[in-house]
C-alpha positions in Angstrom: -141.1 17.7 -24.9 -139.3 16.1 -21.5 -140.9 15.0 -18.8 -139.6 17.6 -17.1 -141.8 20.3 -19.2 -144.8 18.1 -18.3 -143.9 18.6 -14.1 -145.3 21.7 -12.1 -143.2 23.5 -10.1 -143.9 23.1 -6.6 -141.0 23.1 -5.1 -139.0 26.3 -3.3 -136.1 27.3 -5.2 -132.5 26.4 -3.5 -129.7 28.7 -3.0 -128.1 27.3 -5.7 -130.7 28.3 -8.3 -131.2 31.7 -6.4 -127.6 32.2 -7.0 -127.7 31.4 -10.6 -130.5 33.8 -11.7 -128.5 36.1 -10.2 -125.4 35.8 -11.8 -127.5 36.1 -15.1 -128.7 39.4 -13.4 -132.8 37.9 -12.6 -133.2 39.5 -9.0 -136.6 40.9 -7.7 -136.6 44.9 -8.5 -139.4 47.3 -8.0 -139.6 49.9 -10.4 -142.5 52.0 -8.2 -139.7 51.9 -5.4 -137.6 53.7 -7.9 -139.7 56.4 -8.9 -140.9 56.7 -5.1 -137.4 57.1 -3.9 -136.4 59.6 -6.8 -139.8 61.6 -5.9 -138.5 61.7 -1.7 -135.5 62.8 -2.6 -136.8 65.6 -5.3 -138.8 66.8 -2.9 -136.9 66.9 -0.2 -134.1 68.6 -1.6 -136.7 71.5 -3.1 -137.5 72.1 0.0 -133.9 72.7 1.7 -132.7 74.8 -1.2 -135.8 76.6 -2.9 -134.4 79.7 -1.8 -131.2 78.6 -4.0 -133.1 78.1 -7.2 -135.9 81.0 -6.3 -132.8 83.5 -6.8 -131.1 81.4 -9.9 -134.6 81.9 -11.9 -134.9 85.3 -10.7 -131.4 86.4 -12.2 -132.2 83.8 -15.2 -135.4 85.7 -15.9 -133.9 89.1 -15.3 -131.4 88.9 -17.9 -133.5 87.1 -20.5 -135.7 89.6 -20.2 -133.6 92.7 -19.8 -130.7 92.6 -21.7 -127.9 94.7 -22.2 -128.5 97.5 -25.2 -125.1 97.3 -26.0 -125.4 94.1 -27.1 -128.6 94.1 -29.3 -126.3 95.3 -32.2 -124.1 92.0 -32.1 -125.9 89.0 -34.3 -124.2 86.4 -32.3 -124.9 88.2 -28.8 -128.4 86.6 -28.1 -126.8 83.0 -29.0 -124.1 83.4 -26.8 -126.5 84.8 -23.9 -128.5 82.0 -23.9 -125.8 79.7 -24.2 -124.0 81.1 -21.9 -127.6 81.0 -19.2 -128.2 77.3 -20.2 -124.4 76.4 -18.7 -125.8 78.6 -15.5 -129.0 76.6 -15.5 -126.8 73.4 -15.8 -124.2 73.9 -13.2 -127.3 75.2 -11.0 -128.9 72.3 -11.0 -126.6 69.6 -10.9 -126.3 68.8 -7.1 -130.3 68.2 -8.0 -129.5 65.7 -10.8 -126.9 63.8 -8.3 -129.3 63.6 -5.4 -132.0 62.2 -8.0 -129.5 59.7 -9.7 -128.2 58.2 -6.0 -131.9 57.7 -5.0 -132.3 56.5 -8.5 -129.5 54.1 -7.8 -130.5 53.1 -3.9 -134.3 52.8 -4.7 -132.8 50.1 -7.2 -130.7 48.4 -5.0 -133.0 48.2 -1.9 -134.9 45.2 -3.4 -132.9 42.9 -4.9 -128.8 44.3 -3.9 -126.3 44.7 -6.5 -126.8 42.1 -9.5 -124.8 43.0 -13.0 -125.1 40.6 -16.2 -124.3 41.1 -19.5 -127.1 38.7 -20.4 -129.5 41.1 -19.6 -128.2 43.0 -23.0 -128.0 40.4 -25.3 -130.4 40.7 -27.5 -133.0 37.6 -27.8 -135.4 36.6 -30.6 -138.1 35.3 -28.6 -138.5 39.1 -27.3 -139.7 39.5 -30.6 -142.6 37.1 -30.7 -145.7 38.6 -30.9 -147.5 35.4 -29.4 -145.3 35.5 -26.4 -145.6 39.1 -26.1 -149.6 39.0 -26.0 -149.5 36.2 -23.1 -146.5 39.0 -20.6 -149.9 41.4 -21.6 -152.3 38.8 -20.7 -150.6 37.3 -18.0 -150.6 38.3 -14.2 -147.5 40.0 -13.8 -149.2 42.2 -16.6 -152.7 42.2 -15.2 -150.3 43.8 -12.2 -149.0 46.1 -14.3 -151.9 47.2 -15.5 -153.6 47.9 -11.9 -150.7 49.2 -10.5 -150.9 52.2 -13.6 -154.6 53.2 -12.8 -153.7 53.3 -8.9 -150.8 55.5 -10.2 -153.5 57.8 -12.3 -155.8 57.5 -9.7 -153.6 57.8 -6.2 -151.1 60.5 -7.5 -154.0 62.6 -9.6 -156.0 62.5 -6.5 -153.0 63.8 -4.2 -152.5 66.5 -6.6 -156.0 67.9 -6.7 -156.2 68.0 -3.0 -152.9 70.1 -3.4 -153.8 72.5 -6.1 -157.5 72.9 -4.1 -156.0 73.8 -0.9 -152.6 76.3 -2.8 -155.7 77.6 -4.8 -155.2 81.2 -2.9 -151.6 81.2 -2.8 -151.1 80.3 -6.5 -153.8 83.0 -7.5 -151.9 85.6 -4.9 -148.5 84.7 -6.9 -148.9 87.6 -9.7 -149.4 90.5 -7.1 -146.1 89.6 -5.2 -142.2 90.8 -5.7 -140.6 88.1 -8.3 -138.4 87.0 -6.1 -141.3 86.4 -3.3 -143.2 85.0 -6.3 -140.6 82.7 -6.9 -139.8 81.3 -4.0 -143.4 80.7 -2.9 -143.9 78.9 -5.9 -140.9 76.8 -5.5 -142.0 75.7 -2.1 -146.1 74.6 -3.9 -144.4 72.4 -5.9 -142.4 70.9 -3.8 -145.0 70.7 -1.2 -146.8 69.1 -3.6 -144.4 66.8 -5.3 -143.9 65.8 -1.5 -147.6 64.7 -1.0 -147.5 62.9 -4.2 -144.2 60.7 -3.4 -146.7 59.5 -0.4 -149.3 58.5 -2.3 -146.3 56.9 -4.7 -145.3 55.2 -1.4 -148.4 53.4 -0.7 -148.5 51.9 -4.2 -144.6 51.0 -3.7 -145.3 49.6 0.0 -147.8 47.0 -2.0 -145.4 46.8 -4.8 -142.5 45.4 -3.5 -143.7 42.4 -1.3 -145.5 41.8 -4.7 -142.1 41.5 -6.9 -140.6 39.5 -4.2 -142.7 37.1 -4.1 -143.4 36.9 -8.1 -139.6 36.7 -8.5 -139.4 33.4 -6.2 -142.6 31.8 -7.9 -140.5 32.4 -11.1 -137.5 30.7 -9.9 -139.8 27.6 -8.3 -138.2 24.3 -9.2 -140.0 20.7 -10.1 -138.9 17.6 -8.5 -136.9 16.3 -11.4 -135.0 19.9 -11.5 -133.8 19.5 -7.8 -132.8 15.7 -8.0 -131.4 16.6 -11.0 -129.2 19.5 -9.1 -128.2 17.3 -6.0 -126.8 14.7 -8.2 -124.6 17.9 -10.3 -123.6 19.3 -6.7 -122.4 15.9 -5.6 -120.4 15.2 -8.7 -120.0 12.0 -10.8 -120.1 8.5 -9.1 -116.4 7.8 -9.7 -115.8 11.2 -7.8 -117.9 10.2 -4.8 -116.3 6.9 -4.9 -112.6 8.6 -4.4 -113.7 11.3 -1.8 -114.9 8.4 0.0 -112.0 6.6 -0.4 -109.9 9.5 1.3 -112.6 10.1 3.8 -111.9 6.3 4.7 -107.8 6.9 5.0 -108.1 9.7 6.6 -110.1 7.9 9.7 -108.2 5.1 9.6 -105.1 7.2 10.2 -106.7 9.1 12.6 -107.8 5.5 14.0 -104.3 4.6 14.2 -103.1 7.5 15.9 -104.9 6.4 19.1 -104.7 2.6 19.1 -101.6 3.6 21.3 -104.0 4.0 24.1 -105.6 1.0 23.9 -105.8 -1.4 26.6 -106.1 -4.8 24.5 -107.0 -6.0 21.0 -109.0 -8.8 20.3 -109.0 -10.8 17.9 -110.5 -13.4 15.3 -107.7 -14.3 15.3 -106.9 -12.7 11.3 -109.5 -11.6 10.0 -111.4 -9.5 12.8 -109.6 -7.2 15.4 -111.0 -4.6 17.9 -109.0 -2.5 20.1 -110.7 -1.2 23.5 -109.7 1.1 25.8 -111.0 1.8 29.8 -110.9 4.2 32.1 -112.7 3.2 35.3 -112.8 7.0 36.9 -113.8 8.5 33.1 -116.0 6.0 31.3 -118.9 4.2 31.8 -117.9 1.9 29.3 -115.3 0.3 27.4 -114.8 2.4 24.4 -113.9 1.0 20.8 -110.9 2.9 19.8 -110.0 1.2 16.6 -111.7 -2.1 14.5 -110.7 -3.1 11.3 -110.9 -6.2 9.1 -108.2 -8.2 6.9 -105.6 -6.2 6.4 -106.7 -3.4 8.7 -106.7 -6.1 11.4 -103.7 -7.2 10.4 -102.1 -3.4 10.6 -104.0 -3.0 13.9 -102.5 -6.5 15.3 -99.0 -4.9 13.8 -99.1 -1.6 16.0 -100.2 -3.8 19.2 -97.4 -6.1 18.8 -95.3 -2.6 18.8 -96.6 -0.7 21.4 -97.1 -4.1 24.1 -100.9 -4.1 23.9 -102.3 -7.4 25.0 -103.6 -9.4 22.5 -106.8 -11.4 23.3 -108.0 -14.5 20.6 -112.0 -14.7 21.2 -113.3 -14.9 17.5 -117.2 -14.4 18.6 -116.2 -11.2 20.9 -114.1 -10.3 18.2 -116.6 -9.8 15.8 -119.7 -9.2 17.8 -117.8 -5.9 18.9 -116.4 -5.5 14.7 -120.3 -5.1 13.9 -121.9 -4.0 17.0 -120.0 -1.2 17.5 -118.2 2.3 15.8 -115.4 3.8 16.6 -115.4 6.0 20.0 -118.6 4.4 20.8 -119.0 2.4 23.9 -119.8 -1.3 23.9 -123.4 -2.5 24.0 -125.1 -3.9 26.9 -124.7 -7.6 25.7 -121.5 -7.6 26.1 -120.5 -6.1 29.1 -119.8 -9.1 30.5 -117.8 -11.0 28.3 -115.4 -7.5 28.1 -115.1 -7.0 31.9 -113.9 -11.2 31.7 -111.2 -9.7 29.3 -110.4 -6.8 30.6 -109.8 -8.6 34.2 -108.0 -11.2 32.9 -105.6 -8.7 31.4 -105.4 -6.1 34.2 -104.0 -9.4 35.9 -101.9 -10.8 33.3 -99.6 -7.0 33.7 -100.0 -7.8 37.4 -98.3 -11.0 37.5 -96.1 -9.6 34.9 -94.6 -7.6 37.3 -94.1 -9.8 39.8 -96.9 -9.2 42.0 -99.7 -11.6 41.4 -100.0 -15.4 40.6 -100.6 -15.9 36.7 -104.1 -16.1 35.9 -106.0 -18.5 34.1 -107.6 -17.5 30.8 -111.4 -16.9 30.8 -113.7 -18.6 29.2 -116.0 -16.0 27.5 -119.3 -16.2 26.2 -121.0 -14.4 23.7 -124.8 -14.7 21.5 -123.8 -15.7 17.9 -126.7 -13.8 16.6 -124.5 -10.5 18.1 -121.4 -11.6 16.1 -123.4 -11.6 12.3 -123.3 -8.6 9.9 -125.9 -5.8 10.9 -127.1 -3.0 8.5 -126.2 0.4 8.6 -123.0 -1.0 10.6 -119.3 0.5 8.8 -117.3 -2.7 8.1 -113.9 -1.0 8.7 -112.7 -2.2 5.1 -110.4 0.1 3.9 
């Protein structure tokens, strides 16, 4: 046996193993709900048409009980009479048998919903095992069973005494009225009393069906090894999760690309390490990082710059305090506000004498902690 066999199932099932036990059709039912819904509906649709069936048994009874002379002398006349009434009785009470097989099928799908496997028919061997057939007798769910059938006896018996003591008169007053008074009085008893008996059904199914629910999930618990198990099948092989990160990487570093455009200036390493930053004085609190990328990156990122005129700025601490300080779209750290306002000065007045407006300006001396400029964990590297 695994060690899995060995591991009690604590833990809540996940939708994933929900899902499964219901494609192989395992979904909470309640078979009390069933008969209790099929019982409403009985009832309730003897009570809107007894008058209906009271006059189909009275013309059912009146010719099986006086038939036509002419036909006594025929030998096949009795066969085809009753044949003939059985079709009658049929097509009578077929709008009955539909109601009954829609509550049938609603009562089913009102715990549960619609779950269809062909698993369900297969036939297995282990149904056949004695042993495990004495410990489903043995065990709660058939403990449960077995309560649920004496409140059944007991519940519905007791309903329908109550109803036969208080129709005692009216049943014994039956064989002095007209047939067809007779008839439809007794029509309306029973469904009177089938009535009160689907209410006492509905107390056992009200009990019933939070029951099945929660048996059903404490069959489909899980052990720890069965849900680490499934997160590592959900995620896929290693060498899968190695190439969706791969593309995950491209795709940001396109994306990253897209908006170095913006930047204000790059700095740099001045190969291996470059950061693009962007400001807007009347937007940002901060200098944001637009894009950062290392080796080759850096070199693609130094590429673009050259293209679009962005300032290039050589400070290889700065460079690579903000390469492992920062993300992309985040704003610099505190540390080195300073050192990034020198830059971003010194190039705000490098365009300005550039244009002819302003005396060059000398290059700033900038100043950063080494500690900020070493590797930090949990930090993206930029590598592509």
């Amino acid at each position: 046996m695994s060690e899995k066999d060995f591991q009690e199932r604590t833990e809540q099932p996940t939708p994933k193993r929900r899902e499964d036990a219901r494609k192989r059709g395992q979904v909470a039912r309640s078979r009390e709900l069933v008969i209790t819904a099929v019982m409403l509906a009985g009832a309730g649709f003897a009570l809107t048409s007894r008058e209906h069936f009271a006059a189909i048994f009275e013309d059912f009874m009146r010719r099986g009980l006086a038939p036509d002379p002419r036909l006594l002398g025929q030998p096949d006349a009795m066969t085809r009479s009753f044949a003939d009434a059985g079709i009658d009785m049929l097509l009578a009470f077929a709008p009955l048998m539909a109601v009954l097989c829609i509550a049938a099928i609603a009562g089913g799908l009102a715990v549960g919903g619609l779950a269809f496997s062909v698993e369900q028919f297969t036939p297995k061997l282990e149904r056949l095992s004695p042993l495990k057939g004495i410990k489903r007798i043995f065990s709660l769910r058939g403990l449960v069973e077995v309560a649920k059938a004496l409140a059944k006896a007991l519940v519905i018996g007791g309903f329908a005494l109550l109803c036969m003591a208080w129709a005692r008169g009216q049943v014994l007053s039956l064989g002095i009225m007209p047939l067809g008074l007779a008839l439809d009085r007794s029509a309306r008893l029973l469904a009177v009393t089938l009535l009160v008996c689907s209410l006492g059904m509905l107390l056992i199914a009200m009990a019933d069906v939070p029951f099945q629910m929660w048996s059903h999930g404490r069959e489909l618990r899980m052990t720890r090894q069965e849900i680490r198990d499934e997160l590592k099948e959900s995620e896929g092989r290693p060498e899968v999760r190695s190439r969706i990160r791969s593309l995950q990487q491209q795709l940001a570093n396109r994306r990253m690309m897209k908006a170095l455009p913006s930047a204000d200036v790059v700095i740099t390493n001045p190969t291996h390490f470059a950061v693009a930053l962007r400001y807007d004085e009347g937007r940002m609190r901060a200098p944001v990082v637009v894009a950062k990328g290392a080796d080759h990156v850096a070199a693609r990122i130094r590429d673009i710059a050259g293209r679009h005129r962005i300032t290039l700025f050589e400070a290889p601490l700065l460079a690579r305090a903000l390469y492992w300080t920062t993300n992309i779209n985040q704003e610099i750290p505190g540390p080195l506000y300073v050192a990034v306002a020198q830059v971003l000065t010194y190039v705000y007045r490098l365009k300005a004498a550039a244009r002819g407006g302003a005396p060059w300006p000398e290059r700033p001396l900038v100043k950063v902690d080494a500690n900020l400029a070493r590797p930090r964990r949990g930090r993206a590297d930029g590598r592509a």
